[in-house]
TIVOPA-448061 format. One line per field, with one value per residue (C-alpha): residue number from 1; x, y, z. Coordinates in steps of 0.5 Angstrom, whole numbers. Layout:
// TIVOPA-448061
seq <- c(NUM:...)
X <- c(X:...)
Y <- c(Y:...)
Z <- c(Z:...)
//
This chain:
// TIVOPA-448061
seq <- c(1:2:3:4:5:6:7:8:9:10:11:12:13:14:15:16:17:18:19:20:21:22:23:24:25:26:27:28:29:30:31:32:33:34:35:36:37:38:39:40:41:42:43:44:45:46:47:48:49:50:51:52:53:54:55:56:57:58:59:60:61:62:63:64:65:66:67:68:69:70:71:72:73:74:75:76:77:78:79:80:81:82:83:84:85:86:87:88:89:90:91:92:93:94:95:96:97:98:99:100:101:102:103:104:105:106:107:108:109:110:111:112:113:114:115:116:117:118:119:120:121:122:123:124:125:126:127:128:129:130:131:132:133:134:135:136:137:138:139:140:141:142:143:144:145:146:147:148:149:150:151:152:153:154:155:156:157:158:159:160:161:162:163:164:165:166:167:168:169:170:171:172:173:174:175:176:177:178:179:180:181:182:183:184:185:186:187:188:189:190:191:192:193:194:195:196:197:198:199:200:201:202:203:204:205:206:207:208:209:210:211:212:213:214:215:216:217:218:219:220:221:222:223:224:225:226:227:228:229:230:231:232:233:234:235:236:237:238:239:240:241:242:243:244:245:246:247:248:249:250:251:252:253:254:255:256:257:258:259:260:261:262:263:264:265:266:267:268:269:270:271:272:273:274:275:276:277:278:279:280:281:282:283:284:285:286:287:288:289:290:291:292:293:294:295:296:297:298:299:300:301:302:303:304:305:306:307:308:309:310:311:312:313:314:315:316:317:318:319:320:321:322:323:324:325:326:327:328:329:330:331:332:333:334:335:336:337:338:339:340:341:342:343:344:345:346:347:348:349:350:351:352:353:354:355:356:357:358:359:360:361:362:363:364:365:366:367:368:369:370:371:372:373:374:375:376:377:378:379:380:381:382:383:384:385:386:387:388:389:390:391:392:393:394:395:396:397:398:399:400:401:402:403:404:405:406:407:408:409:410:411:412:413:414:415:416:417:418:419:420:421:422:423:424:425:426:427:428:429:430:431:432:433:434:435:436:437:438:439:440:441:442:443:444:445:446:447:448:449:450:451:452:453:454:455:456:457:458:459:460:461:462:463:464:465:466:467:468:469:470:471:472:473:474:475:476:477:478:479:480:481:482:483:484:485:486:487:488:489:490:491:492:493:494:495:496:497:498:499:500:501:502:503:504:505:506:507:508:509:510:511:512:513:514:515:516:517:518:519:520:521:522)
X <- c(-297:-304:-306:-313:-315:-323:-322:-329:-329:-334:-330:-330:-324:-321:-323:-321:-314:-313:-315:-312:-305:-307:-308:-300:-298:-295:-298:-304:-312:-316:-324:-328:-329:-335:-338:-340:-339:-346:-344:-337:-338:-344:-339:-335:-339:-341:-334:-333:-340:-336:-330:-324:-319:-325:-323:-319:-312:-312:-318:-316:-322:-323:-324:-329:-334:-341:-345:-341:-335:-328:-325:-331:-332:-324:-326:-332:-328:-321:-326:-330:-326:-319:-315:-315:-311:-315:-311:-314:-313:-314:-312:-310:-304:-302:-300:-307:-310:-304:-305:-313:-313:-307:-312:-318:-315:-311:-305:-303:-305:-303:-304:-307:-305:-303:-296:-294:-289:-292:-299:-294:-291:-297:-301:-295:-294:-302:-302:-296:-299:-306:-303:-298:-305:-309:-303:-303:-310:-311:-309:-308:-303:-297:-294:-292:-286:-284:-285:-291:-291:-287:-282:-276:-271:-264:-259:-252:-245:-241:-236:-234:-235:-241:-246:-250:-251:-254:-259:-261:-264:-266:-270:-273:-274:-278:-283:-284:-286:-291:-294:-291:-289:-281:-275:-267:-263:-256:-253:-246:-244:-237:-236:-244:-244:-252:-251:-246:-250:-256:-252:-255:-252:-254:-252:-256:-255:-257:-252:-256:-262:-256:-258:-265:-269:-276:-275:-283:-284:-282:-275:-275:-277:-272:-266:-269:-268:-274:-271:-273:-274:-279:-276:-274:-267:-263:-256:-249:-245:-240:-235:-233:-232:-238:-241:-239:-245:-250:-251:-255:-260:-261:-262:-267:-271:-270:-272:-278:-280:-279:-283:-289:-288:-286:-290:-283:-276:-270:-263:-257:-252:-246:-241:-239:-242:-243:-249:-252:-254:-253:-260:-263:-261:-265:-270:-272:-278:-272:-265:-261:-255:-251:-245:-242:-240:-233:-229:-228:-234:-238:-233:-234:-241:-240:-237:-242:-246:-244:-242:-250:-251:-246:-248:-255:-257:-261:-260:-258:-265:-268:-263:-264:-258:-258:-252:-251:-247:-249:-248:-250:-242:-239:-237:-241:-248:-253:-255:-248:-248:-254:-250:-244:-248:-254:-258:-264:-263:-266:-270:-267:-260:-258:-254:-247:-248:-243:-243:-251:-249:-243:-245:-251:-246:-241:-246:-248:-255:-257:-265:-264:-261:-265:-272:-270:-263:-262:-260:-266:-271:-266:-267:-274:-275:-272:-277:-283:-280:-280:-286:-285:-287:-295:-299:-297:-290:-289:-293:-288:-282:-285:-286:-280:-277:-282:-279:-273:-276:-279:-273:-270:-276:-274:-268:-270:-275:-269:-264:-270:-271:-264:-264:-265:-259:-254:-256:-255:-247:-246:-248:-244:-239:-239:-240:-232:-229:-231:-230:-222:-221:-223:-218:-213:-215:-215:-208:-206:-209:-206:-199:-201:-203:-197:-192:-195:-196:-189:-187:-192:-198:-205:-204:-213:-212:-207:-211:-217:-213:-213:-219:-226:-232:-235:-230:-227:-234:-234:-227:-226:-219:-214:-211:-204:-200:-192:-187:-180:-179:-184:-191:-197:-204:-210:-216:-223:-226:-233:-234:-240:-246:-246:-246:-241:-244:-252:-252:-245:-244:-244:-237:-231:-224:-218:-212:-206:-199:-192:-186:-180:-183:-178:-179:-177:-170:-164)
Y <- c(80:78:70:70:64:60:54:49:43:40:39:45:42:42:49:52:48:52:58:59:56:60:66:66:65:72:75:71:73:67:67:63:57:54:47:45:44:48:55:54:53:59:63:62:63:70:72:69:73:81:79:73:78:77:70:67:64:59:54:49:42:38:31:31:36:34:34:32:28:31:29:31:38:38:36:41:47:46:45:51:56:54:60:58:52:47:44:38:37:29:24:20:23:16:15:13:18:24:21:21:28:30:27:31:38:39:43:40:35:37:31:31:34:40:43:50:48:44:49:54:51:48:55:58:53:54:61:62:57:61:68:65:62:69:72:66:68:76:80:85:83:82:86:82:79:73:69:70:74:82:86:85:90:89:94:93:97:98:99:100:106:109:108:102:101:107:107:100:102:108:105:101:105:109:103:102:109:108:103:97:91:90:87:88:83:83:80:82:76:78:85:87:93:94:92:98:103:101:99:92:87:80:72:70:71:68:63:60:58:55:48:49:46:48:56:57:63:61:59:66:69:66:68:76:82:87:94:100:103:97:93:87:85:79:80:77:73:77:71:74:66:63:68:61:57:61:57:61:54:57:64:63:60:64:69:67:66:74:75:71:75:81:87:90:85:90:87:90:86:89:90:83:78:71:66:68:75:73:70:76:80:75:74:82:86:93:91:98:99:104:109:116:121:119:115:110:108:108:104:99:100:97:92:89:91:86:81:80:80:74:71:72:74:81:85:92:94:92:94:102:106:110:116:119:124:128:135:140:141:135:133:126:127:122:121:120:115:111:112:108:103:101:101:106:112:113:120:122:123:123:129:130:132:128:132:131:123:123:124:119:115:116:114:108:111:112:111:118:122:130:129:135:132:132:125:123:127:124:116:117:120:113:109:112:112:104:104:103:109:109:114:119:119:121:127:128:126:131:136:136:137:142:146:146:149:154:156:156:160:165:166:167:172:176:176:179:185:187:187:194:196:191:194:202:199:197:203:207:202:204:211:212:208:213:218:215:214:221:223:219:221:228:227:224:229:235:232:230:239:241:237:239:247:248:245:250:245:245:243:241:237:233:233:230:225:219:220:216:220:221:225:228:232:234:237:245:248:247:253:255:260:261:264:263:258:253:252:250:246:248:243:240:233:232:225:222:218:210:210:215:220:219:224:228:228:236:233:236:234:238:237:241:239:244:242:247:251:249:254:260:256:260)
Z <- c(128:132:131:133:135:135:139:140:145:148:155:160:164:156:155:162:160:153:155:159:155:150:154:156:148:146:140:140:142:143:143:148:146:143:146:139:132:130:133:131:123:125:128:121:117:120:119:112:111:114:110:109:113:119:119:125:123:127:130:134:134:140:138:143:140:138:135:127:129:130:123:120:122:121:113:113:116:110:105:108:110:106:109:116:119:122:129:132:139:142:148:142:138:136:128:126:129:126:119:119:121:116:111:113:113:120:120:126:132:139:144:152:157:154:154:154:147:144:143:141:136:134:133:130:125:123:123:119:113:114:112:107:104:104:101:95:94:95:89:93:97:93:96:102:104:102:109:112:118:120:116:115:114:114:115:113:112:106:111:119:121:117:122:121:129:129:123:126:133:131:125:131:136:131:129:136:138:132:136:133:136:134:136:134:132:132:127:127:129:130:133:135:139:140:147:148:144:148:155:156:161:157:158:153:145:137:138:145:139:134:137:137:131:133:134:138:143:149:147:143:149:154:149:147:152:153:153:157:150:148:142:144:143:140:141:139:142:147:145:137:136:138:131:127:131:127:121:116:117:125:122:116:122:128:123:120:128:129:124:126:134:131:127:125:125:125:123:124:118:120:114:113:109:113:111:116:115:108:109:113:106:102:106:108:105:104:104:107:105:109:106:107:103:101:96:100:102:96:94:99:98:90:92:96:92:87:92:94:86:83:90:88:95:93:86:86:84:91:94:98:100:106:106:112:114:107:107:101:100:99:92:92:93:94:86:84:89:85:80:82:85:81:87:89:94:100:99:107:107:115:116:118:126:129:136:136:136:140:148:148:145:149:156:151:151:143:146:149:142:143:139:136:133:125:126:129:124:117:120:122:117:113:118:114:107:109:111:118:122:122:126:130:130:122:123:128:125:118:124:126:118:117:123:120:113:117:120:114:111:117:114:108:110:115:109:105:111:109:102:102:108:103:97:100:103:96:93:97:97:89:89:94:88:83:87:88:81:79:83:81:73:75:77:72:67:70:69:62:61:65:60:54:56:58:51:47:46:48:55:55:49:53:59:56:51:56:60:59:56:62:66:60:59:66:65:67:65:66:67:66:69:69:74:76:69:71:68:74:70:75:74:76:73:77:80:76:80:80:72:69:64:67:72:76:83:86:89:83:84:82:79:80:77:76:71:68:63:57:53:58:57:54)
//
């Protein structure tokens, strides 16, 4: 989030000295100062005039400023413009002067000299209740997180294994490639392994702010690590024990500091429950819980997701599970999942592709996963679905699916092309099994003559007695003959055309069978 800041004094040594401090803020845009209180209520005005959305977050009132009187114009600006935090900056910031300028409106006081932290802390405080306020009075913006400031997502495991790590960075990395300032949190007290995926060298971590009561951009700053692939990383502890230092009162504010620096806040929950990253859950815009396509891990997944329930961290409702390593053919599909947990099912399913994850992993660089691997496409494609991915980088996440339905399109059309090829095998397949099973029925059928004529009966009714309408039509013969005490049956059965008795194939079959003529015995 960009705080813009309009400051107004009558002092040019005291506006070199504030510009330039707050030029050195991160995510802060400071206007040049105004000299006096006529062209900063002006100012105002006009940009309450284009639309309360055009209004500063954050003015900071010299007490020197004239014309009005400071405590004056500080009334007059929150009476004014009520969604914007008024900070009065004096030499005196004693207790009289701090009560008088509560009682006027100010968010804060900030006493002379100026100091780097104490202007930061003072700017955040103001800003935040500035944004919490707009978004109190906006109908429109309902929508937005609870604390004022960047998304929240956390990401958690149902259990170890399933990829939780993996889906965090990459949900980051795509909001950064979206133009978004975002930075990744480690919450994985414990055993985080972002470090590892990323091969990051670090000595400081979430614990260092444990201590720390007033979390402002410049601690932030010193504790987080900027990665090459441009989120900003706060990580574990690298000594597993000192996870318990992270309260869940440290984490709640070192969060809520994230998101007032940070467009996009990515935290990584690991797959146990600690106070900790119990209040990322709570806190967060989506809550993504990660899970394979196994029993198992489905059913660890309903365990945790009852255990956020009874401990009434986040309703099943609110929560989106993600499965990965989805394939078509594995017997618990995505809807069944959502069946068993309750939750809402992310609509991407990242695919089972483990040997696209493995060499990157292995060289502990997840950053540089192929822009064409299913895995990264499923996950990026999740980055949009939460809102995370803006711009340029959906089109290409959606282009890299829509190639893939494109290749499949072209398999679909090849497969058509040799339609015709499949059907004349198969045909001709067929058309050899009649022609076999003629052969065996003309076989049979001579037999059946030879027998019956060497007895004295009609050797053709015999033959036609067990043959199937179609072929029995097309018998010819048989023809018997006698010589030497036995009988031989001469006879032919045509083979039919793929449909027996709708057409006759040119090819006839013949029968041939001898036995001892009985009636030639003495």
């Amino acid at each position: 989030m960009t705080v813009r800041i309009l400051a107004g004094t009558g002092d040019p040594d005291a506006a070199r000295a504030l510009t330039g401090l707050l030029s050195q803020l991160p995510g802060v845009e400071p206007a040049p100062p105004l000299g006096d209180s006529t062209a900063l209520l002006d100012t105002l005005a006009r940009a309450a005039d284009a639309g309360p959305d055009e209004l500063p977050e954050v003015v900071v009132v010299h007490d020197v400023i004239g014309p009005m009187p400071a405590l004056d114009l500080v009334r007059d600006i929150a009476l004014r413009f009520p969604a914007t935090g008024v900070v009065l900056l004096t030499a005196d910031a004693g207790p009289a002067m701090l009560a008088s300028a509560m009682n006027s409106g100010a968010r804060g006081v900030i006493g002379l000299p100026l100091s780097y932290d104490e202007l930061g802390a003072r700017v955040e405080a103001a800003a935040t209740w500035a944004v919490g306020v707009r978004r109190h009075l906006s109908p429109g913006r309902a929508s937005l997180p609870a604390v004022a400031g960047g998304t929240l997502i956390a990401v958690a495991g149902a259990k170890g294994g399933v990829g939780t790590t993996v889906t965090a960075v990459h949900l980051a990395l795509a909001a950064h490639a979206s133009g978004r300032s975002t930075a990744l949190v480690d919450l994985d007290l414990q055993g985080g392994d972002i470090a590892s995926y990323l091969d990051v060298q670090f000595r400081r971590s979430i614990a260092d702010l444990a201590d720390i009561a007033d979390v402002s951009s410049r601690v932030l700053h010193d504790a987080m690590y900027v990665h090459e692939s441009g989120p900003a990383l706060l990580l574990a502890p690298g000594d597993g024990e000192r996870g318990e230092e992270v309260t869940d009162r440290s984490a709640r504010l070192v969060l809520t500091a994230l998101r007032q620096r940070y467009e996009v806040v990515v935290v990584d929950c690991g797959t146990q429950m600690t106070g900790a990253n119990a209040v990322a859950v709570e806190t967060a815009d989506a809550a993504v819980l990660v899970t394979t396509p196994d029993v198992i891990a489905v059913r660890a997944a309903k365990r945790m997701v009852r255990l956020w329930d009874r401990l009434q961290i986040r309703k099943p409702q609110d929560t989106t599970t993600v499965v990965n390593r989805h394939s078509r053919g594995s017997e618990i599909q995505p809807s069944l999942i959502g069946r068993i947990t309750g939750t809402r099912i992310a609509a991407s399913a990242v695919p089972a592709a483990f040997r696209e994850l493995q060499p990157v992993i292995d060289a502990g660089r997840l950053q540089d996963l192929d822009a064409r691997s299913t895995v990264r496409a499923g996950i990026w494609s999740l980055a949009g679905e939460l809102g995370l991915v803006t711009g340029a980088a959906l089109p290409a996440a959606r282009g890299r699916k829509a190639r893939r339905g494109g290749d499949r399109g072209q398999i679909a059309l090849e497969t058509l092309g040799m339609t015709p090829i499949i059907l004349v095998t198969l045909i001709l397949v067929w058309q050899a099994v009649l022609a076999g099973y003629t052969f065996t029925l003309a076989g049979d059928a001579a037999d059946k003559a030879a027998r019956a004529a060497a007895v004295g009966d009609d050797a053709r009714a015999a033959a036609a007695a067990d043959l199937p309408g179609a072929w029995a039509d097309s018998l010819s013969g048989p023809d018997v003959s006698r010589a030497d005490g036995t009988v031989e049956v001469e006879l032919s059965i045509k083979v039919p055309v793929l449909f027996p008795g709708a057409l006759d194939f040119p090819l006839s079959v013949h029968g041939h069978a001898s036995t001892v003529d009985e009636q030639g015995r003495p």
